[in-house]
C-alpha positions in Angstrom: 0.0 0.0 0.0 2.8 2.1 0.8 4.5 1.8 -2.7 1.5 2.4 -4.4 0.9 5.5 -2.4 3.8 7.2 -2.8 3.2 6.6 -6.6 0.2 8.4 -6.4 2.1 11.4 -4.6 4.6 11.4 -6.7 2.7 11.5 -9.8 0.3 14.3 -8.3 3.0 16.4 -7.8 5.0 15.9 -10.7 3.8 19.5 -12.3 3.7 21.1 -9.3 6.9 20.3 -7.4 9.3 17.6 -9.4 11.5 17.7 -6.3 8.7 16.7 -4.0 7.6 13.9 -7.0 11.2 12.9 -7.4 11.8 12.7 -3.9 8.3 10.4 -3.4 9.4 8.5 -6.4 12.7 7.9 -4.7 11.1 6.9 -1.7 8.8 4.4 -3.5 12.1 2.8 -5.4 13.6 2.4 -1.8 11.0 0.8 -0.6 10.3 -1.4 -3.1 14.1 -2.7 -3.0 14.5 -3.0 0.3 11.1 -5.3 0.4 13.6 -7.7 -1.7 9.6 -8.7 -3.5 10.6 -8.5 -7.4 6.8 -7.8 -8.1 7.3 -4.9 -6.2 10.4 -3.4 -7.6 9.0 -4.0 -10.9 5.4 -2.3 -10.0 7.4 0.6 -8.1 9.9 0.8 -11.3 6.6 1.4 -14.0 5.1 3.8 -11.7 7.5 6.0 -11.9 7.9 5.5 -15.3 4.1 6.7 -15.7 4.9 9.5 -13.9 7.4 10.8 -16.7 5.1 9.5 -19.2 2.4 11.5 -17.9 4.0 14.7 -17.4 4.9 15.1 -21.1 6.4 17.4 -23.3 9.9 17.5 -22.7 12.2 15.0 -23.8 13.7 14.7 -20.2 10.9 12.9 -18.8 10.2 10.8 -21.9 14.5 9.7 -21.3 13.5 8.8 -17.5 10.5 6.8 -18.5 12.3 4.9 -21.2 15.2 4.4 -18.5 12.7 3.3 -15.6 10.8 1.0 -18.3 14.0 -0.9 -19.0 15.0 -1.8 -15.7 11.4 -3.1 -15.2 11.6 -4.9 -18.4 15.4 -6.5 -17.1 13.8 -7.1 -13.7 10.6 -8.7 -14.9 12.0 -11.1 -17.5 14.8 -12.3 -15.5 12.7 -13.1 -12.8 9.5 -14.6 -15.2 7.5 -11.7 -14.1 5.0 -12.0 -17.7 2.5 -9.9 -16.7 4.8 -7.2 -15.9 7.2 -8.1 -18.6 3.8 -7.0 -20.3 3.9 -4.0 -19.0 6.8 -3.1 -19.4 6.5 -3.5 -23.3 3.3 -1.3 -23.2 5.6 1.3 -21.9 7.9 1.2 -24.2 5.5 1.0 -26.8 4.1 4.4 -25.7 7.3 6.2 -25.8 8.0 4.8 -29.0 4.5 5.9 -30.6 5.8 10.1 -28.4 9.3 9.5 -30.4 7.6 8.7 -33.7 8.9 5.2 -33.7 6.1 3.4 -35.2 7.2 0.1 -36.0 9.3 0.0 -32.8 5.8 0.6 -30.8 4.0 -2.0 -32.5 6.7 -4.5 -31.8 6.3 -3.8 -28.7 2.6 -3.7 -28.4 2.4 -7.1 -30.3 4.9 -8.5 -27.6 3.0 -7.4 -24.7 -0.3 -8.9 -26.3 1.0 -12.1 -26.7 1.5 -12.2 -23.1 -1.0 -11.0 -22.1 -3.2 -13.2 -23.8 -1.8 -16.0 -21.6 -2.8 -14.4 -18.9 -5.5 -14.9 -16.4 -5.2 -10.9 -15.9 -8.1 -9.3 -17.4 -7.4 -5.7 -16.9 -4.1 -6.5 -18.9 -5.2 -8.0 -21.8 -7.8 -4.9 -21.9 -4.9 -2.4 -21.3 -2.4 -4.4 -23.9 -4.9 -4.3 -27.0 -5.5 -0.8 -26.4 -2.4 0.2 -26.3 -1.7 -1.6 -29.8 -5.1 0.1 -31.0 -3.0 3.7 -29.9 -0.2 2.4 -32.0 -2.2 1.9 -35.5 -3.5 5.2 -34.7 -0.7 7.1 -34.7 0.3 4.6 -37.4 -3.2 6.0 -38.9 -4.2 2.4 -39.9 -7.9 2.9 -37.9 -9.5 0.0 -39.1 -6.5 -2.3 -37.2 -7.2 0.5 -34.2 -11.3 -0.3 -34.1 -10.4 -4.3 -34.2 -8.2 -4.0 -31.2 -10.5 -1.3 -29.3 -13.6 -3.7 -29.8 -11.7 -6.5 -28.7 -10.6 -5.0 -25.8 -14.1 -4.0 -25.0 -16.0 -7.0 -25.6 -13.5 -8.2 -22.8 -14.5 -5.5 -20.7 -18.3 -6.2 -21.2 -17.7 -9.9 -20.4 -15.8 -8.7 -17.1 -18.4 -6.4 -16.1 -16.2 -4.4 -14.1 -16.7 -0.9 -13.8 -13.3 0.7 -14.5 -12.4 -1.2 -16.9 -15.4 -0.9 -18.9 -15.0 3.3 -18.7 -11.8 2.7 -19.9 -12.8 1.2 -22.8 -15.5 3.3 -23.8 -13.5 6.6 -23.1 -11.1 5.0 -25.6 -13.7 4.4 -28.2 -15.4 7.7 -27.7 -11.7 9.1 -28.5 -11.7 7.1 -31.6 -14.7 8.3 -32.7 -13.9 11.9 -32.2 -10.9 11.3 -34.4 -13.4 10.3 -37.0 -15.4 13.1 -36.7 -18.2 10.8 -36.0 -19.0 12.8 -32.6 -22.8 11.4 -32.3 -21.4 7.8 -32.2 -19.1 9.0 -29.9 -21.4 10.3 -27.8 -23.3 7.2 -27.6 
């Protein structure tokens, strides 16, 4: 609870105080390694690299995120961590798409899909094949995009869990915004 916490603190005050977020986010890491629980490290290593990835804008962050991704990506496959190992590549995948590396993103995105298709994790296999329908988007291959965004929400529908079904249909009303279809995107 305590690492996910100072995640949350750390990310809040990323734009208002990167100290204060850096010095949470340091906190977390420490935490995490002392605990000696590899899940955690990992978890406490992508949290921080949301945290970058969130904040945007400057090449900086987007550096740190890639650099936190990695060592969560090392950490996770050396210790057969899939579903973070699946993580990991969504990450990587979404700095790719910020850095205009397209194919790079989807070969990520395609690796974290196959894992998480193995999984028992529902929210992951949700998260993973909307990630890769972000990637043929900026690709601007939509039809690919819908496929994986349907997918991902028929999941959703068949969880029937809140959260993840918002997250799904915030996605698809995005979609259809970039369509200009902004009654179906309504609905």
């Amino acid at each position: 609870e305590k690492i996910t916490v100072l995640g949350e603190l750390a990310a809040f005050y990323t734009s208002l105080n990167q100290s204060q977020s850096d010095d949470y986010g340091r906190q977390q890491l420490e935490i995490a390694e002392l605990s000696r629980d590899r899940k955690l490290m990992a978890k406490a290593l992508l949290s921080n690299a949301n945290r970058h990835l969130n904040f945007g804008g400057m090449q900086e962050h987007l550096n740190k995120a890639n650099e936190y991704t990695l060592k969560a990506l090392e950490l996770s496959k050396s210790n057969h961590l899939d579903e973070y190992t699946s993580w990991s590549y969504m990450y990587l995948a979404r700095v790719a798409r910020v850095n205009g590396e397209g194919d790079k993103a989807l070969n990520y995105n395609n690796l974290a899909v196959s894992l998480a298709m193995n999984s028992e994790n529902d929210s992951l296999k949700i998260y993973s094949l909307n990630s890769l329908g972000n990637t043929y988007i900026n690709r601007n291959e939509k039809l690919l995009a819908f496929r994986n965004y349907l997918q991902a929400l028929n999941l959703a529908e068949a969880t029937k869990r809140y959260t993840l079904l918002e997250s799904c249909y915030i996605v698809m009303a995005n979609f259809y915004s970039g369509l200009e279809d902004y009654e179906k995107a309504k609905d």
